[in-house]
CHARMM internal coordinates of N, CA and C (Angstrom, degrees):
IC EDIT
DIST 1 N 1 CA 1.4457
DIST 1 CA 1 C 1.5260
ANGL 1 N 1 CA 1 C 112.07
DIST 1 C 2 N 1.1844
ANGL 1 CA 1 C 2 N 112.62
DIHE 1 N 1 CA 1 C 2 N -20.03
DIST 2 N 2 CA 2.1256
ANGL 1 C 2 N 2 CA 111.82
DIHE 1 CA 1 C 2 N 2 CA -171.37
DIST 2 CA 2 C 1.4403
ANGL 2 N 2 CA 2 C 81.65
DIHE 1 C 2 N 2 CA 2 C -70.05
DIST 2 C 3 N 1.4164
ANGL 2 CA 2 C 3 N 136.31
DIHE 2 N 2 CA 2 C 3 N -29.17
DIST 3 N 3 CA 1.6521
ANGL 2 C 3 N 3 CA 117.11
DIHE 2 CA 2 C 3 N 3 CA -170.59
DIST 3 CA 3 C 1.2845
ANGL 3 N 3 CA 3 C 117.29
DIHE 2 C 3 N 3 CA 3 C -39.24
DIST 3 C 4 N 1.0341
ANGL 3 CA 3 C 4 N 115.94
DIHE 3 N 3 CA 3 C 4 N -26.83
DIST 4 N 4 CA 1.9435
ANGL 3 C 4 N 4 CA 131.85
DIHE 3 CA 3 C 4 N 4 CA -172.92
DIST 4 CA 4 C 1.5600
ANGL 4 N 4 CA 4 C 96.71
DIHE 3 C 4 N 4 CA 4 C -84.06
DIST 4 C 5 N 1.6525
ANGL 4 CA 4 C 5 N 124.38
DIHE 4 N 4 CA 4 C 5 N -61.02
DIST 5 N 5 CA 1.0446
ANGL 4 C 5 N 5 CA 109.42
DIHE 4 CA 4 C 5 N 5 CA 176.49
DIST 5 CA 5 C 1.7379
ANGL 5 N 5 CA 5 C 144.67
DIHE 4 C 5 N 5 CA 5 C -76.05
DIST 5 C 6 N 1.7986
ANGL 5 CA 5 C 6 N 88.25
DIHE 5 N 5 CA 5 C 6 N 19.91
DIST 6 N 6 CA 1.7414
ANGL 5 C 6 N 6 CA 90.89
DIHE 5 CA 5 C 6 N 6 CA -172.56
DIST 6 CA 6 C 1.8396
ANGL 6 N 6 CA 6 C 80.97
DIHE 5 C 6 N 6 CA 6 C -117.51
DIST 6 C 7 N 1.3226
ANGL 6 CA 6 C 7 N 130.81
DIHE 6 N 6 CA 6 C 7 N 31.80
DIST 7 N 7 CA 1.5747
ANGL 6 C 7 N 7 CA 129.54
DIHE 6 CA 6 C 7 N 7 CA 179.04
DIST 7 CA 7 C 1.3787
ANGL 7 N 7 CA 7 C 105.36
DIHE 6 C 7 N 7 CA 7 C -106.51
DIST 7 C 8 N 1.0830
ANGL 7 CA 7 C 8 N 111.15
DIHE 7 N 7 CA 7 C 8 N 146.64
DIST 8 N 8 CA 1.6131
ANGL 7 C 8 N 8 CA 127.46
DIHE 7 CA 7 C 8 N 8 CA 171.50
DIST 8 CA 8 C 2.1142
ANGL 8 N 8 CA 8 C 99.05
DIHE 7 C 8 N 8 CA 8 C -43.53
DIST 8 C 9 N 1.3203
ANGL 8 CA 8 C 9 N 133.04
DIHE 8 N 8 CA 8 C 9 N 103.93
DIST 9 N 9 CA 1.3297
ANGL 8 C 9 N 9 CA 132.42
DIHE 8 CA 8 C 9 N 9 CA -156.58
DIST 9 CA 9 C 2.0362
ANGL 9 N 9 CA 9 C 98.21
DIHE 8 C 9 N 9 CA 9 C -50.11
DIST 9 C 10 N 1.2262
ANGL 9 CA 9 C 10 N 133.31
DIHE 9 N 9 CA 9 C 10 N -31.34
DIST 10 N 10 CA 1.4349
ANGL 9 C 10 N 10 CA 150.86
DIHE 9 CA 9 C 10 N 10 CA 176.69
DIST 10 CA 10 C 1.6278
ANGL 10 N 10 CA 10 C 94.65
DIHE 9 C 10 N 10 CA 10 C -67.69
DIST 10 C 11 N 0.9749
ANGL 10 CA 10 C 11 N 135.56
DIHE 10 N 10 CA 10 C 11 N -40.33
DIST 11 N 11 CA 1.3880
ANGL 10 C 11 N 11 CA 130.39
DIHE 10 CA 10 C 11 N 11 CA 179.22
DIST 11 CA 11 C 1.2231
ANGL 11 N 11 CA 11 C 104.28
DIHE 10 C 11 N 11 CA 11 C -81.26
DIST 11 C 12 N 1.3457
ANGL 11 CA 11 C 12 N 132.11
DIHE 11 N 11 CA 11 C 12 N -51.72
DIST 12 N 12 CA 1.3504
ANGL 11 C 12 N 12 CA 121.16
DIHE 11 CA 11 C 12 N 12 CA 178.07
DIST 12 CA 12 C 1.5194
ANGL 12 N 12 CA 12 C 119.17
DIHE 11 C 12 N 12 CA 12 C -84.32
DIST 12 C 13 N 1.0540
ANGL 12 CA 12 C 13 N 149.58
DIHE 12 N 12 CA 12 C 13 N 22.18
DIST 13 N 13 CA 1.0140
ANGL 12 C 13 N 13 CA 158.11
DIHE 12 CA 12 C 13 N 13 CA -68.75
DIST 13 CA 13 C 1.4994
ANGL 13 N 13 CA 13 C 91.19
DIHE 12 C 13 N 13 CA 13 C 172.49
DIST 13 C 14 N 1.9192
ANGL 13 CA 13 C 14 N 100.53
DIHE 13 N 13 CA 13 C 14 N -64.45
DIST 14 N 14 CA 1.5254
ANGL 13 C 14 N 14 CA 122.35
DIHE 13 CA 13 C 14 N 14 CA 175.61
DIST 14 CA 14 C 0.8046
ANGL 14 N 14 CA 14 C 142.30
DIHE 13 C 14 N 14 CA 14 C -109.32
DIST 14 C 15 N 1.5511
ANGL 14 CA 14 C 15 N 99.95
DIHE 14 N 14 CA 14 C 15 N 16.62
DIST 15 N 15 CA 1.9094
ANGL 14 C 15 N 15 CA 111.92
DIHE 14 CA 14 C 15 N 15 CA 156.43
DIST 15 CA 15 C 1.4863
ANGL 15 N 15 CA 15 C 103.55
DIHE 14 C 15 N 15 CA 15 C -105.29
DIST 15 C 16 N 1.2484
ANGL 15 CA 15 C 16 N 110.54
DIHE 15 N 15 CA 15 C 16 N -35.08
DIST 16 N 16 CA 1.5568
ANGL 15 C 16 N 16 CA 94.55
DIHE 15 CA 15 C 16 N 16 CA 165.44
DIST 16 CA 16 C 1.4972
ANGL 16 N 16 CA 16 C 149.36
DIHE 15 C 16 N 16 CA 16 C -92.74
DIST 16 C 17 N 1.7906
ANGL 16 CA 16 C 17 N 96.59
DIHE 16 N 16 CA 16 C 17 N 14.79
DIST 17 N 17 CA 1.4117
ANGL 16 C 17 N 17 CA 93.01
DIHE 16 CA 16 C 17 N 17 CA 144.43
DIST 17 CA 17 C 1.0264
ANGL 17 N 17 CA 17 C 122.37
DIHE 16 C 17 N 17 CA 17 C -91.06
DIST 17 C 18 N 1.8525
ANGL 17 CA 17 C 18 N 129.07
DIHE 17 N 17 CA 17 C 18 N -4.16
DIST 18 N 18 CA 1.4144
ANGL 17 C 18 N 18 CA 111.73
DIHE 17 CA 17 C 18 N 18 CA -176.31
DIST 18 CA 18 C 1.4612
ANGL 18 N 18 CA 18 C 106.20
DIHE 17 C 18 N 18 CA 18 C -102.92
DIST 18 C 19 N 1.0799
ANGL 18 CA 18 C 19 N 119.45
DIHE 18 N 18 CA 18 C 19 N 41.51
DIST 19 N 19 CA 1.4444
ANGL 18 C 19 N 19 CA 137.51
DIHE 18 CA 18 C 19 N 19 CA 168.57
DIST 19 CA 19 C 1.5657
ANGL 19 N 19 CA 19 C 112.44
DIHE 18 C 19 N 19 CA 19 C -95.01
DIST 19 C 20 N 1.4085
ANGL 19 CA 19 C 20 N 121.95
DIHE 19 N 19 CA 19 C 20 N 165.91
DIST 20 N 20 CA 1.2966
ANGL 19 C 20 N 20 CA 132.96
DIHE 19 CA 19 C 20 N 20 CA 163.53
DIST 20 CA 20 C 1.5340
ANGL 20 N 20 CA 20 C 101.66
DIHE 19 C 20 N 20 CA 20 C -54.77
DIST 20 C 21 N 1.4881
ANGL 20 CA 20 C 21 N 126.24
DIHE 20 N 20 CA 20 C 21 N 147.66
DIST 21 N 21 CA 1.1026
ANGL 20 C 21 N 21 CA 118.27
DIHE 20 CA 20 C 21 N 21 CA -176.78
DIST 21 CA 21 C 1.9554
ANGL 21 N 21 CA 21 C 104.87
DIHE 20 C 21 N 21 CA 21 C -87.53
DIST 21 C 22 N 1.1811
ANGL 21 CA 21 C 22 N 118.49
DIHE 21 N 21 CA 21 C 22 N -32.49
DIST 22 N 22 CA 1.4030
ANGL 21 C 22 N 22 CA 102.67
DIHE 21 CA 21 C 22 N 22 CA 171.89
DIST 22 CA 22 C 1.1761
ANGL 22 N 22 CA 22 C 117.57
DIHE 21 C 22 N 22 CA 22 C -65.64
DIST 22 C 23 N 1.2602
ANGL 22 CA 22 C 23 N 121.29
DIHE 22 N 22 CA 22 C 23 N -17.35
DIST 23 N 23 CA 2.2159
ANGL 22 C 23 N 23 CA 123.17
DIHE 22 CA 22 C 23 N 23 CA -169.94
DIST 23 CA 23 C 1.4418
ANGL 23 N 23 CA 23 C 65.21
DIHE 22 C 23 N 23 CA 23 C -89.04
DIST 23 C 24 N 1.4091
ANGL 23 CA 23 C 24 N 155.77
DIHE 23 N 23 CA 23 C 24 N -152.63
DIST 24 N 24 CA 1.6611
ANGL 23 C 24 N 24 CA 158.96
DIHE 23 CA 23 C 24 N 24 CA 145.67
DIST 24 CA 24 C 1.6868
ANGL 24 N 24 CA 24 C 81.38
DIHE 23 C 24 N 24 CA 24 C 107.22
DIST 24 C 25 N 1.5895
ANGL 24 CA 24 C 25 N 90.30
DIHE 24 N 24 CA 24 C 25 N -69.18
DIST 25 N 25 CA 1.9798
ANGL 24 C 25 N 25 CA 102.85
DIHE 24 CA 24 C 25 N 25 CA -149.70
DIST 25 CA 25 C 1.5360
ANGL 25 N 25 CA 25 C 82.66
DIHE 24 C 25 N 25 CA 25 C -69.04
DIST 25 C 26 N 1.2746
ANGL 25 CA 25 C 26 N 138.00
DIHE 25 N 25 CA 25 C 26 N -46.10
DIST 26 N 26 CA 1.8131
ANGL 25 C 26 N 26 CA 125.68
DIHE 25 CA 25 C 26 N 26 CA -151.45
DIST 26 CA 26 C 1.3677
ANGL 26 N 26 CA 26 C 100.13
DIHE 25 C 26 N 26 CA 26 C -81.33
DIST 26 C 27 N 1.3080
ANGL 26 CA 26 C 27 N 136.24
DIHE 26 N 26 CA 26 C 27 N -34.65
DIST 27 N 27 CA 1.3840
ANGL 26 C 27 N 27 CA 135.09
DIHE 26 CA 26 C 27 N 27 CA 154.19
DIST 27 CA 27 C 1.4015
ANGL 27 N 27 CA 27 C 139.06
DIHE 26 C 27 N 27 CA 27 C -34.74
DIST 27 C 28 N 1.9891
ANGL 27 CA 27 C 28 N 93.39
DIHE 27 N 27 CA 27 C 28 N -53.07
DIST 28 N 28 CA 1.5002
ANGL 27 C 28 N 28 CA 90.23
DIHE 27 CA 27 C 28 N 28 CA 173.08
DIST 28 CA 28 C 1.6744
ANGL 28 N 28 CA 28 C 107.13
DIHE 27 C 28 N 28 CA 28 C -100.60
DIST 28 C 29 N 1.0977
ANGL 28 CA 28 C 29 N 126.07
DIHE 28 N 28 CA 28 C 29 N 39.70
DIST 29 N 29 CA 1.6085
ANGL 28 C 29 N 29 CA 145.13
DIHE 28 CA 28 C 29 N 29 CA -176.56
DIST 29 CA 29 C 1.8423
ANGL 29 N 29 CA 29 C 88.17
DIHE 28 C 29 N 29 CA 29 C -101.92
DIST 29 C 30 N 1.2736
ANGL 29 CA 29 C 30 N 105.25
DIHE 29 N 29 CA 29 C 30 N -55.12
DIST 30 N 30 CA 1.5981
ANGL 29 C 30 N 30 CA 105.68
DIHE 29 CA 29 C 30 N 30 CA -167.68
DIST 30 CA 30 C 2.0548
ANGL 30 N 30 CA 30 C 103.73
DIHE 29 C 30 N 30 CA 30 C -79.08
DIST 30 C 31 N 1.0940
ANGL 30 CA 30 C 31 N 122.21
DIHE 30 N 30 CA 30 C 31 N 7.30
DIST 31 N 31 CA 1.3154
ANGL 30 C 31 N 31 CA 120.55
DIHE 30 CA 30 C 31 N 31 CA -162.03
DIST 31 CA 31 C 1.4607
ANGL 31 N 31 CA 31 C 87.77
DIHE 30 C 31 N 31 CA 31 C -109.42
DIST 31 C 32 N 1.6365
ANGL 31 CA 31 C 32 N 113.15
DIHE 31 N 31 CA 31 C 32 N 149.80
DIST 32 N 32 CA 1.5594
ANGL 31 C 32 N 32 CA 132.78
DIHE 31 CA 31 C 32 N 32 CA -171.55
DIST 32 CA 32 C 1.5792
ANGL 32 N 32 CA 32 C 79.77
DIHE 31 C 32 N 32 CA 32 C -69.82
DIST 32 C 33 N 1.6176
ANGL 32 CA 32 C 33 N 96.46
DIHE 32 N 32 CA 32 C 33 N 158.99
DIST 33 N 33 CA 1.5589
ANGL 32 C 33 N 33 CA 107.65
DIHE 32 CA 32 C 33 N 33 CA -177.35
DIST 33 CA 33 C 1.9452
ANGL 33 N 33 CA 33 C 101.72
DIHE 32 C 33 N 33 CA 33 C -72.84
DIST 33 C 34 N 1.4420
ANGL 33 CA 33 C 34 N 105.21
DIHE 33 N 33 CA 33 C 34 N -29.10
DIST 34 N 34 CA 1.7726
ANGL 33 C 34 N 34 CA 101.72
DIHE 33 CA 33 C 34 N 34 CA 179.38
DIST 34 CA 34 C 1.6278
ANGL 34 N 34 CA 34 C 95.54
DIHE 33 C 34 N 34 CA 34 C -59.39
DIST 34 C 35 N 1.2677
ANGL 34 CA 34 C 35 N 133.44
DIHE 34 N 34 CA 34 C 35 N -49.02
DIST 35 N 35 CA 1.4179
ANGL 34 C 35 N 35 CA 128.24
DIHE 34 CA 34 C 35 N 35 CA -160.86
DIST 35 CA 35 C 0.7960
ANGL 35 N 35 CA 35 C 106.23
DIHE 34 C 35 N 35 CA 35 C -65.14
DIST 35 C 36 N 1.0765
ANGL 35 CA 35 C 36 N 128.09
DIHE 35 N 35 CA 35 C 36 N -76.71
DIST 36 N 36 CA 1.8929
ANGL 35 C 36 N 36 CA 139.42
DIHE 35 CA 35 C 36 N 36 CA 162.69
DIST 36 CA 36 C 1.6047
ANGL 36 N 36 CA 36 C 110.15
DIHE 35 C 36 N 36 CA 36 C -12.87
DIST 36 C 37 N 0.8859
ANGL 36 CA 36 C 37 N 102.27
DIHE 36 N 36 CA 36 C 37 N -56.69
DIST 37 N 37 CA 1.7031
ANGL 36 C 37 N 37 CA 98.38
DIHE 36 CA 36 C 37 N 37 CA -168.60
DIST 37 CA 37 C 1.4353
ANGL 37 N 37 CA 37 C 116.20
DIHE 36 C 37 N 37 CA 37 C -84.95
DIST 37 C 38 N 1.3907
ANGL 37 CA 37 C 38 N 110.93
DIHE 37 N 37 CA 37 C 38 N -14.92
DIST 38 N 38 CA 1.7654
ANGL 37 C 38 N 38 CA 127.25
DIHE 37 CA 37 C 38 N 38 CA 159.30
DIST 38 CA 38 C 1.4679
ANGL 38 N 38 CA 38 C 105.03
DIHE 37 C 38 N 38 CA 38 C -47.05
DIST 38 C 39 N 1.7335
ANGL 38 CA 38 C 39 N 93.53
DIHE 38 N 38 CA 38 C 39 N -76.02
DIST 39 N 39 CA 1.6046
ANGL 38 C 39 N 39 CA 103.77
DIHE 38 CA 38 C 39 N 39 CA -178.98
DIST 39 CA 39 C 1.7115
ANGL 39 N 39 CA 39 C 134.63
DIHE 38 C 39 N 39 CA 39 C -49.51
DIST 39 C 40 N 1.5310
ANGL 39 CA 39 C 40 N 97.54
DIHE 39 N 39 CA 39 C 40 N -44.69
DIST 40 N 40 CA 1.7467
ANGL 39 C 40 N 40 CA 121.85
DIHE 39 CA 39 C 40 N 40 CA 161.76
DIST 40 CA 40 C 1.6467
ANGL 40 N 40 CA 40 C 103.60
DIHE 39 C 40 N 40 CA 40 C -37.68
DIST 40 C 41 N 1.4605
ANGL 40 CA 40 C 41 N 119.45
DIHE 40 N 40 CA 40 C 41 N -55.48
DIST 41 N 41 CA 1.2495
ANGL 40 C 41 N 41 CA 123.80
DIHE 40 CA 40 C 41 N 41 CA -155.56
DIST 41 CA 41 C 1.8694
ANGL 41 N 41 CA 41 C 103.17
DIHE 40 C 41 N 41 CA 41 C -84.36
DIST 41 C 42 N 1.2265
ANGL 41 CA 41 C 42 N 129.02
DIHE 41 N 41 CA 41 C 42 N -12.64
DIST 42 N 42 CA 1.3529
ANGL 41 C 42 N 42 CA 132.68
DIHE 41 CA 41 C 42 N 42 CA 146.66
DIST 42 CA 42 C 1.3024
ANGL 42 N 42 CA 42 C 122.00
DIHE 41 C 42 N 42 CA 42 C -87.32
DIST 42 C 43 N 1.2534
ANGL 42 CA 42 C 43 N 116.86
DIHE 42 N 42 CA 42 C 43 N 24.84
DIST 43 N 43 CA 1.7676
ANGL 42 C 43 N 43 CA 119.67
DIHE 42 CA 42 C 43 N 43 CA 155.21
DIST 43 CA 43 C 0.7127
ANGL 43 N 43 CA 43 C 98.32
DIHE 42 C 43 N 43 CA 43 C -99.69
DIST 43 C 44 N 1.9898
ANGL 43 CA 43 C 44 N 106.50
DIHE 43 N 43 CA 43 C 44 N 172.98
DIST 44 N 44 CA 1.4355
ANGL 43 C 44 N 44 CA 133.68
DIHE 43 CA 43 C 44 N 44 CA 169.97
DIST 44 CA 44 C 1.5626
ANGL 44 N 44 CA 44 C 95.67
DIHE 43 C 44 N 44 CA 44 C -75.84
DIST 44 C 45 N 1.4454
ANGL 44 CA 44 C 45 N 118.82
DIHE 44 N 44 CA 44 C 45 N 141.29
DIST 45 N 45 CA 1.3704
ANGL 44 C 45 N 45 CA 131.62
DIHE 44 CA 44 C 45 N 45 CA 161.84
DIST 45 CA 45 C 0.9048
ANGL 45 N 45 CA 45 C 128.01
DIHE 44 C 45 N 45 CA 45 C -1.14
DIST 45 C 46 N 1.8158
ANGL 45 CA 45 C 46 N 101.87
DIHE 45 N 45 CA 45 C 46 N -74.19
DIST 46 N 46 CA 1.2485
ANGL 45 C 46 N 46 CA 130.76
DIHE 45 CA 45 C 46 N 46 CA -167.41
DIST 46 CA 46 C 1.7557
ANGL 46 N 46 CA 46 C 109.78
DIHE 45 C 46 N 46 CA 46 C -74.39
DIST 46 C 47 N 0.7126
ANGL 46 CA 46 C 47 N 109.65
DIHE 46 N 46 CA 46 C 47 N -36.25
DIST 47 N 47 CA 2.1654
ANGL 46 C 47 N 47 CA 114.39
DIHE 46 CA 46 C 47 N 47 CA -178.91
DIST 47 CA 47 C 1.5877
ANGL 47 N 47 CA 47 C 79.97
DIHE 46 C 47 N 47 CA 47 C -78.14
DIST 47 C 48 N 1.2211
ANGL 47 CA 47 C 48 N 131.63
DIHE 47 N 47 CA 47 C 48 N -95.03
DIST 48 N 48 CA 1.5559
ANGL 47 C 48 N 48 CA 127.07
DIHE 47 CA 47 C 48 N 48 CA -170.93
DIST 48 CA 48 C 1.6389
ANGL 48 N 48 CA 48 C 112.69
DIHE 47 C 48 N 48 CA 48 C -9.51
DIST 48 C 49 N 1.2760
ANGL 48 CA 48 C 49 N 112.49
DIHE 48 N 48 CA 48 C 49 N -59.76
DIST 49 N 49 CA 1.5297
ANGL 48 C 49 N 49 CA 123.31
DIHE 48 CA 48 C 49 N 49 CA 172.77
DIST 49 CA 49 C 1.3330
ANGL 49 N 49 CA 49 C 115.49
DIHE 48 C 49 N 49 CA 49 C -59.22
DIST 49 C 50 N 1.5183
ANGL 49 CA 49 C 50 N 134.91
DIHE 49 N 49 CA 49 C 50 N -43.96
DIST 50 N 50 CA 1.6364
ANGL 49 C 50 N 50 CA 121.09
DIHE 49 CA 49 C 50 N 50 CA 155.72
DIST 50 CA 50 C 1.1363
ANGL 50 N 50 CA 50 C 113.88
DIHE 49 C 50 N 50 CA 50 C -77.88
DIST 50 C 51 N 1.1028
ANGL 50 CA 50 C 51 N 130.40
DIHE 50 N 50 CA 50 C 51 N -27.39
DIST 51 N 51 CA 1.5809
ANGL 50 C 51 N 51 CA 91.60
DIHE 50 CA 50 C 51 N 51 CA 174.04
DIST 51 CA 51 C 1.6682
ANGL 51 N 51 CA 51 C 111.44
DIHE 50 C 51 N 51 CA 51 C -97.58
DIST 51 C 52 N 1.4672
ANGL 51 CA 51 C 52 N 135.52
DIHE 51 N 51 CA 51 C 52 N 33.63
DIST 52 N 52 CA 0.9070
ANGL 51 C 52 N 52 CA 134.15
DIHE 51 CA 51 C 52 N 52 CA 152.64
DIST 52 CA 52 C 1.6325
ANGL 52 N 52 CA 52 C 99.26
DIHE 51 C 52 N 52 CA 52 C -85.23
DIST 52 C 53 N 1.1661
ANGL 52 CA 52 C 53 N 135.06
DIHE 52 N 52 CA 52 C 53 N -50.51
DIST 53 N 53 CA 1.3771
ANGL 52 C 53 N 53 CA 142.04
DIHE 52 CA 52 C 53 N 53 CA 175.23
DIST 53 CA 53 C 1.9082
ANGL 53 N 53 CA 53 C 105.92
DIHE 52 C 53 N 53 CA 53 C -43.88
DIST 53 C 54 N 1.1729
ANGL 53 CA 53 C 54 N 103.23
DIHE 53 N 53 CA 53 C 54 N -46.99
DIST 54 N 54 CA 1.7928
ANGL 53 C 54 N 54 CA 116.07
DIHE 53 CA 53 C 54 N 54 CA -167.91
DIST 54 CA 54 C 1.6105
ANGL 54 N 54 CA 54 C 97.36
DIHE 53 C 54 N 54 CA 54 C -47.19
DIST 54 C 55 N 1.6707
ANGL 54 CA 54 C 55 N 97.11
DIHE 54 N 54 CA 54 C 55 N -53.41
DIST 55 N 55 CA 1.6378
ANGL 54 C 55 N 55 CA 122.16
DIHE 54 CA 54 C 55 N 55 CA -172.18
DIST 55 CA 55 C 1.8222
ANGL 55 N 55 CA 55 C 110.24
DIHE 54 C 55 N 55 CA 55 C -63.41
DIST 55 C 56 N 0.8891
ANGL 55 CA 55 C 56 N 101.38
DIHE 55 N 55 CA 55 C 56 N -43.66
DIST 56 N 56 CA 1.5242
ANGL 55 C 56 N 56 CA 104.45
DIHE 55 CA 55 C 56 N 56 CA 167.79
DIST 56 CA 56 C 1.1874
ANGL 56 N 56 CA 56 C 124.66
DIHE 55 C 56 N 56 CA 56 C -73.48
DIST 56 C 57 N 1.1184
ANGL 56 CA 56 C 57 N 129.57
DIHE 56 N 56 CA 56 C 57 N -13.19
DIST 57 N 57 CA 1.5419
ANGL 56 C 57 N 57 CA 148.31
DIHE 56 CA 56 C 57 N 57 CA -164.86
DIST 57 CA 57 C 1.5334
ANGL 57 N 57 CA 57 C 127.03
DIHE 56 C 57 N 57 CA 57 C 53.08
DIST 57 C 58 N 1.2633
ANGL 57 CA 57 C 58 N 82.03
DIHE 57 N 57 CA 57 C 58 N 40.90
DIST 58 N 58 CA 1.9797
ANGL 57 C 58 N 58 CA 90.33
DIHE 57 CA 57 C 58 N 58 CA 171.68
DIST 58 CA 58 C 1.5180
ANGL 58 N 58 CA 58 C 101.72
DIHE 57 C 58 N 58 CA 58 C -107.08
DIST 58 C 59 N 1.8692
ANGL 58 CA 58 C 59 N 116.94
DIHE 58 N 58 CA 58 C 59 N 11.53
DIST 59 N 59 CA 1.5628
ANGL 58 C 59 N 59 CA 110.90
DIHE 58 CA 58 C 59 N 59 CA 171.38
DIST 59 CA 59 C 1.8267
ANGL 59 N 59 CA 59 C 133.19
DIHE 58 C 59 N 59 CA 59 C -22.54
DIST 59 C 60 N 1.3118
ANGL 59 CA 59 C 60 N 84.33
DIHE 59 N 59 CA 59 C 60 N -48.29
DIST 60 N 60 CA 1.6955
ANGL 59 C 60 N 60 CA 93.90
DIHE 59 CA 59 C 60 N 60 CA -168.30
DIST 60 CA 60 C 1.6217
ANGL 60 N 60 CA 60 C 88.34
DIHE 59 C 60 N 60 CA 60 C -56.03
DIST 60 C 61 N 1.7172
ANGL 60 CA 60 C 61 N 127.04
DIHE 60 N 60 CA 60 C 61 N -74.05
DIST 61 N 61 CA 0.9464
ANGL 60 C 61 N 61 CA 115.25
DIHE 60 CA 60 C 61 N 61 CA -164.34
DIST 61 CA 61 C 1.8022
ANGL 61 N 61 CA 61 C 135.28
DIHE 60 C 61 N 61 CA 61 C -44.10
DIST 61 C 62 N 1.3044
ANGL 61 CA 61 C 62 N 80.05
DIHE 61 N 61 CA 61 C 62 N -38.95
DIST 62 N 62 CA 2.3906
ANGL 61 C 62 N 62 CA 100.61
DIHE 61 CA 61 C 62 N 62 CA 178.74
DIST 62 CA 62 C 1.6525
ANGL 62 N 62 CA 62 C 103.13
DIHE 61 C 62 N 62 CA 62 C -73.78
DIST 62 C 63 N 1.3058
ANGL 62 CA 62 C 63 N 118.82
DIHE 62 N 62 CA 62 C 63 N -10.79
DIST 63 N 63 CA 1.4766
ANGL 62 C 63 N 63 CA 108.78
DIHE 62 CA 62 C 63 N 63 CA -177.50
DIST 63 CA 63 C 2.2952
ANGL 63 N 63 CA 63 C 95.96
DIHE 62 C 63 N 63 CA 63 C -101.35
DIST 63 C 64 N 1.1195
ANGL 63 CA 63 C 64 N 72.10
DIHE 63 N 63 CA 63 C 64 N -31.04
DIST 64 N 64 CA 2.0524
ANGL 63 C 64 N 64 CA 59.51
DIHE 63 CA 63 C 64 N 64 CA -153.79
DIST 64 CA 64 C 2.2565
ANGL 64 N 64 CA 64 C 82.76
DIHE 63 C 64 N 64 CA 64 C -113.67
DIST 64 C 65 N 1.6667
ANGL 64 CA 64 C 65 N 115.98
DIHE 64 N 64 CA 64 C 65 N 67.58
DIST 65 N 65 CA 1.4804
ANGL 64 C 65 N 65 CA 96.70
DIHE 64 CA 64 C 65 N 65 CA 162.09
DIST 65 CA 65 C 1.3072
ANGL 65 N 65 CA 65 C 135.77
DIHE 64 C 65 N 65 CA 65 C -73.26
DIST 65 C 66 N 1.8001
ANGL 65 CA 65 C 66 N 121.88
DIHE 65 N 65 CA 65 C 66 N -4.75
DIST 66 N 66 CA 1.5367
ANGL 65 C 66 N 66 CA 117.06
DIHE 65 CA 65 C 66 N 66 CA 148.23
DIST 66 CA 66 C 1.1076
ANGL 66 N 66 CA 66 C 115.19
DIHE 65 C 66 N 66 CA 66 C -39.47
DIST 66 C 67 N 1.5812
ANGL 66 CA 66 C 67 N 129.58
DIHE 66 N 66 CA 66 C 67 N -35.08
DIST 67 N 67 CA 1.5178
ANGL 66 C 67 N 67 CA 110.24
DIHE 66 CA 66 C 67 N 67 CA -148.72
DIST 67 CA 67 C 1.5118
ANGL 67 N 67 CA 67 C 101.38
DIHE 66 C 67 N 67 CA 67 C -97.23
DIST 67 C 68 N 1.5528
ANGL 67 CA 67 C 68 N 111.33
DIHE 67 N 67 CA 67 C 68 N -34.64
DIST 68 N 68 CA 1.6119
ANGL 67 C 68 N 68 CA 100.19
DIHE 67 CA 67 C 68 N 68 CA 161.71
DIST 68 CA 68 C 1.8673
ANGL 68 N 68 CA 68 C 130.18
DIHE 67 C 68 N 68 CA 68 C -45.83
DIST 68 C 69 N 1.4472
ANGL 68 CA 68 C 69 N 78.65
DIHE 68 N 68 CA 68 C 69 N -39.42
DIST 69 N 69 CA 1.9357
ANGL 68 C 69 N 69 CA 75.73
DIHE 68 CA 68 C 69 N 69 CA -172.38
DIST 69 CA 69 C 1.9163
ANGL 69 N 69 CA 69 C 86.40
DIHE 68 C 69 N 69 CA 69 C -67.34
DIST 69 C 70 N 1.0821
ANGL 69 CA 69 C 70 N 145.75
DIHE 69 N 69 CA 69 C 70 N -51.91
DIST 70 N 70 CA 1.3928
ANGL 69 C 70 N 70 CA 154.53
DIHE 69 CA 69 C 70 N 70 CA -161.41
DIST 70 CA 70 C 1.6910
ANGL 70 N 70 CA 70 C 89.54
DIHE 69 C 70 N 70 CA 70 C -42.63
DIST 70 C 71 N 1.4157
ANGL 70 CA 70 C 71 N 116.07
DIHE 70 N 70 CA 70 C 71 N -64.49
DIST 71 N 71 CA 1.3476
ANGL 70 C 71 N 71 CA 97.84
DIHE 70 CA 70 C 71 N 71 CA -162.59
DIST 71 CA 71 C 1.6402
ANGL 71 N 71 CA 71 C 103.20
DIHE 70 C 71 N 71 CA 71 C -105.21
DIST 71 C 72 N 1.8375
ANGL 71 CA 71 C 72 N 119.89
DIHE 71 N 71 CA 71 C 72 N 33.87
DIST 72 N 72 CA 1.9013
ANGL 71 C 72 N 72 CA 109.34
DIHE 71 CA 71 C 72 N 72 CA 146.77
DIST 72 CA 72 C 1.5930
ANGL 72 N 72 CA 72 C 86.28
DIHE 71 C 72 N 72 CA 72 C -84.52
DIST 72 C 73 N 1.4702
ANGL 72 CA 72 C 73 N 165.00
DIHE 72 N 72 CA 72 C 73 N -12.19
DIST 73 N 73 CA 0.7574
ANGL 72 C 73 N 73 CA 141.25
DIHE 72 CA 72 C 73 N 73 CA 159.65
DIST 73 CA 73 C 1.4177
ANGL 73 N 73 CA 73 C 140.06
DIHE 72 C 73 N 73 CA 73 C -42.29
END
COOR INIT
IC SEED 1 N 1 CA 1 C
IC BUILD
């Protein structure tokens, strides 16, 4: 897994958003928090923001937010 963190953070950046977003989150789970947050900071917002959620384990909710608003109903 350091393969991601010995990459230019823009290179890895863009193979791992076109990844599954849980393989994404278990990848950058194993990456030093400096690497991680290199790479995090060359994503789009929004992917950075689920899979910071994936990593925390509020995944279910950051992947599917229809279904939260479904059950404040």
């Amino acid at each position: 897994m350091q393969i991601y963190g010995k990459m230019n953070p823009d290179a890895a950046a863009a193979q791992l958003m076109a990844m599954d977003e849980f393989v994404a989150a278990a990848i950058m789970s194993k990456l030093s928090t400096k690497d991680a947050s290199l790479i995090m900071a060359e994503m789009e917002a929004a992917k950075a923001a689920r899979l910071s959620a994936v990593i925390a384990g509020a995944g279910e909710i950051a992947m599917k937010p229809e279904r939260r608003a479904n059950e404040q109903q």
